[in-house]
N, C-alpha and C positions, 0 to 999 in steps of 0.2 A: 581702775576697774574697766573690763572690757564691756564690749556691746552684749556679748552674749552672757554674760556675768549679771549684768544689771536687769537684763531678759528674766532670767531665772531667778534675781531674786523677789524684780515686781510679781512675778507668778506665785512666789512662797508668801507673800506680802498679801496676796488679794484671796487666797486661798485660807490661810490663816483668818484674815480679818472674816470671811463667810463662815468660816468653823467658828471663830467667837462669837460672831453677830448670832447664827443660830442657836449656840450656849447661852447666850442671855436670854433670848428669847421664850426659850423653854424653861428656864430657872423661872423667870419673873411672870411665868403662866398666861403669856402672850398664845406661845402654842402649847396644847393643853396633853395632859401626858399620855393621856390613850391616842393622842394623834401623832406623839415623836418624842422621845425620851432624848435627853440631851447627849453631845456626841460624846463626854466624857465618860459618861455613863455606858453607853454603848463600846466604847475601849475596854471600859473595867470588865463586861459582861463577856469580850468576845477574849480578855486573858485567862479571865474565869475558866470558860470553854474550853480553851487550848490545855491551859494547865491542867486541869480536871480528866482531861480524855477523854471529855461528853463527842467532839467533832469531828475526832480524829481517823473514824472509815470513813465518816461523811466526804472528809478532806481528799482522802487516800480516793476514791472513789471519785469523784469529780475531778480529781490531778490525771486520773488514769484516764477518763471517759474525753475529756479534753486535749491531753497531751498527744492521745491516739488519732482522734479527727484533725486535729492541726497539722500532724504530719503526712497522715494521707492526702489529706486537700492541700498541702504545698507541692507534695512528689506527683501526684496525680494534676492537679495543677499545671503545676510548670509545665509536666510532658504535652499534656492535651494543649496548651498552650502555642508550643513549639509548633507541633503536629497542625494545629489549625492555622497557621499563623505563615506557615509552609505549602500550607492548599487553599490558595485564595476560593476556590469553587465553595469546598466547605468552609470555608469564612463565612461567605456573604450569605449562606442557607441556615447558619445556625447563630449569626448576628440578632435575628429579630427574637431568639429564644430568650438570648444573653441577655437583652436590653427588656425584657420580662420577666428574668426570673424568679426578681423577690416579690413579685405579682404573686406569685401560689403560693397557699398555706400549706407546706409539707406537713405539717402536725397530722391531716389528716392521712397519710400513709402511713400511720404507724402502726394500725392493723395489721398490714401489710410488711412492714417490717421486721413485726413480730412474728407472723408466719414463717418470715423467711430464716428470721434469726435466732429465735427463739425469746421466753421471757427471760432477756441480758440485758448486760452492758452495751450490746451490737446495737442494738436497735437506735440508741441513743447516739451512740457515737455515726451512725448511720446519716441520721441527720446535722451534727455540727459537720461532717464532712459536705452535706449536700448544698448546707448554705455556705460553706467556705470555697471551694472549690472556684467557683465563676468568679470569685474576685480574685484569686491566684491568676488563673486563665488570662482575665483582662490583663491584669499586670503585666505579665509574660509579653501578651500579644504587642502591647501599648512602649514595650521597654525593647522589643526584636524593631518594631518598626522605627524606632528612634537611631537604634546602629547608623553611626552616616556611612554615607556609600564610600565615601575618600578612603576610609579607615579600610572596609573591606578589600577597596584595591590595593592598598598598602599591604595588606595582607598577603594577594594574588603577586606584588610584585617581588617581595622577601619569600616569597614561595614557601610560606606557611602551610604545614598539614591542619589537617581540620581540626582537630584539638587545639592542634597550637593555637587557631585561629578565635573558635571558642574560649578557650582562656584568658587568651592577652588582649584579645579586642571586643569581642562579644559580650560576656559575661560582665567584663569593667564598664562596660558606655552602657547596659539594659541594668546596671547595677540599684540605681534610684529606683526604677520603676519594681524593680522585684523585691524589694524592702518593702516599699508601699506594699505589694501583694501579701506580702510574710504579714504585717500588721494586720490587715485588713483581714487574711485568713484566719491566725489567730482570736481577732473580733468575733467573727462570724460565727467560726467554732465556738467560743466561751459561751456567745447569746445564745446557741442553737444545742448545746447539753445543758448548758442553765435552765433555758426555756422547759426544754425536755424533760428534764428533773421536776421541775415545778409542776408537771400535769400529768405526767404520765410515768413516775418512774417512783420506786420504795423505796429508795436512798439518795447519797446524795447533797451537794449545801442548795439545790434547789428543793430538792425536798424537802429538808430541813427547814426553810424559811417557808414551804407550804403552811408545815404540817405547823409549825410555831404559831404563823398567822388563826389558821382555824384552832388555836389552842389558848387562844387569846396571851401569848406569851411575847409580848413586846419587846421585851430585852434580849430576849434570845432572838427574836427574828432582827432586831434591829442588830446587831453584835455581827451575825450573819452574815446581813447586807453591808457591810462595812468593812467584813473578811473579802467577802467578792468585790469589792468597789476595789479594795486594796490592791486586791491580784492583777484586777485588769489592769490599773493606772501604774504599778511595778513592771508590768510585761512590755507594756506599750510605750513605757518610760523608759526600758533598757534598752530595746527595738531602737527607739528612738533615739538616744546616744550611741548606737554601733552607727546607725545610719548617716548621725552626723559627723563621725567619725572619716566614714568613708568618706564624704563630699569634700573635708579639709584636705585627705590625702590626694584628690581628685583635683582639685582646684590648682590654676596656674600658681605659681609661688614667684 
C-alpha cells in the first residue's frame, strides 16, 4: 500500500469513527434529540427529500445561484489578477484593500443590490461573487509571481510567441497556485449564496434550512445541512484530486 493510499484511508477511518462516535451518542441520549438527531437518521430524511421532490428547486436554485458566482469570480478573478499583478503601482494601492476585505460585512449591500438587480437570483449571486473573487485574485497574483525567470528566458531564447509562452510555461508553473484560487473561490461562492439564502433570500437549501429551523423541523434542517456539507466536501474533494493529479504529472520522474 502506498503512502498516499494509507493517507486516505486513515481519513476514511477517523471520519467514520466521528460519524459512529456521534451515532451512539445520540441513540443512547448523551445528546438529546431536539439538540441533533443522529446522522443516520439525517441520510434517511435527506433520501426521503430527494425521492419525494420536496428539495428539488431548492436544489436546482442554489446549483444555479452558486455555479453562476463561481464562474464569474474565477474569470473575473484571474483577469483582475493578471492585470494587477502587471501594474506594480496598482498593486501596492489596492494591497491594503486585499488584505481587508473579509473585514466588511457585504450582507449589508443587499439593499443595494436589490436596487440594482432587482427582487432575483442577482442579488445573491452578487455577493458569492464578491466574496470569491479576492481569493481568485491572490492566487493569480501569488502563482504569476512564482514563474522563475530562467523559464521566461528560455522562453525569450526559443523565440516563443506570447501564447506559446503563456501555455507551456506560464500557465504550468502558476498552475498550483490557481487550483488553490479555483477551491478557495468555489468556498467563498458556496458560503456567500448559502449565507444569502439563509437571511435574505425565498428559496433556496439556505432557505430551506431557515425556514426548517424556525419551523421546529429538525430532520428536515438536519437532512439539509448534510446535502450542503456533502456538496462542499465532493467539490473540494474532486478539485482536489485533479490538483493532485497535476503535481504527479509535474514532478521530476
Amino acid at each position: 500500500m502506498s503512502r498516499g493510499q494509507r493517507i486516505l484511508w486513515t481519513r476514511i477511518a477517523v471520519i467514520a469513527g466521528l460519524i459512529l462516535l456521534l451515532e451512539l451518542l445520540c441513540r443512547f441520549g448523551v445528546i438529546k434529540p431536539l439538540t441533533m438527531i443522529p446522522p443516520s437518521v439525517m441520510a434517511g430524511e435527506l433520501i426521503r427529500l430527494i425521492v419525494a421532490g420536496d428539495i428539488t428547486d431548492d436544489i436546482a436554485q442554489t446549483t444555479w445561484e452558486v455555479g453562476a458566482a463561481f464562474a464569474v469570480s474565477v474569470l473575473a478573478g484571474f483577469a483582475l489578477g493578471v492585470l494587477v499583478q502587471a501594474l506594480p503601482r496598482v498593486r501596492r494601492a489596492i494591497d491594503p484593500l486585499l488584505a481587508s476585505w473579509y473585514a466588511v460585512p457585504f450582507f449589508v449591500f443587499y439593499p443595494l443590490l436589490v436596487a440594482l438587480f432587482g427582487l432575483n437570483t442577482l442579488p445573491l449571486i452578487a455577493i458569492g461573487v464578491v466574496f470569491a473573487v479576492p481569493a481568485m485574485m491572490l492566487s493569480t497574483i501569488a502563482g504569476l509571481d512564482r514563474v522563475p525567470r530562467v523559464l521566461r528566458k528560455v522562453a525569450r531564447v526559443h523565440r516563443m510567441s506570447r501564447l506559446q509562452e503563456v501555455a507551456r510555461i506560464i500557465l504550468p508553473s502558476a498552475a498550483p497556485h490557481l487550483f488553490a484560487g479555483l477551491k478557495l473561490s468555489f468556498a467563498y461562492s458556496f458560503i456567500g449564496v448559502i449565507a444569502g439564502e439563509f437571511i435574505l433570500s425565498g428559496g433556496g437549501l439556505g432557505y430551506g434550512i431557515a425556514f426548517a429551523y424556525e419551523s421546529f423541523e429538525n430532520k428536515k434542517m438536519y437532512a439539509l445541512m448534510l446535502f450542503v456539507l456533502l456538496v462542499a466536501v465532493g467539490v473540494n474533494g474532486t478539485l482536489h484530486v485533479w490538483e493532485t493529479r497535476l503535481a504527479r504529472r509535474r514532478a521530476p520522474s
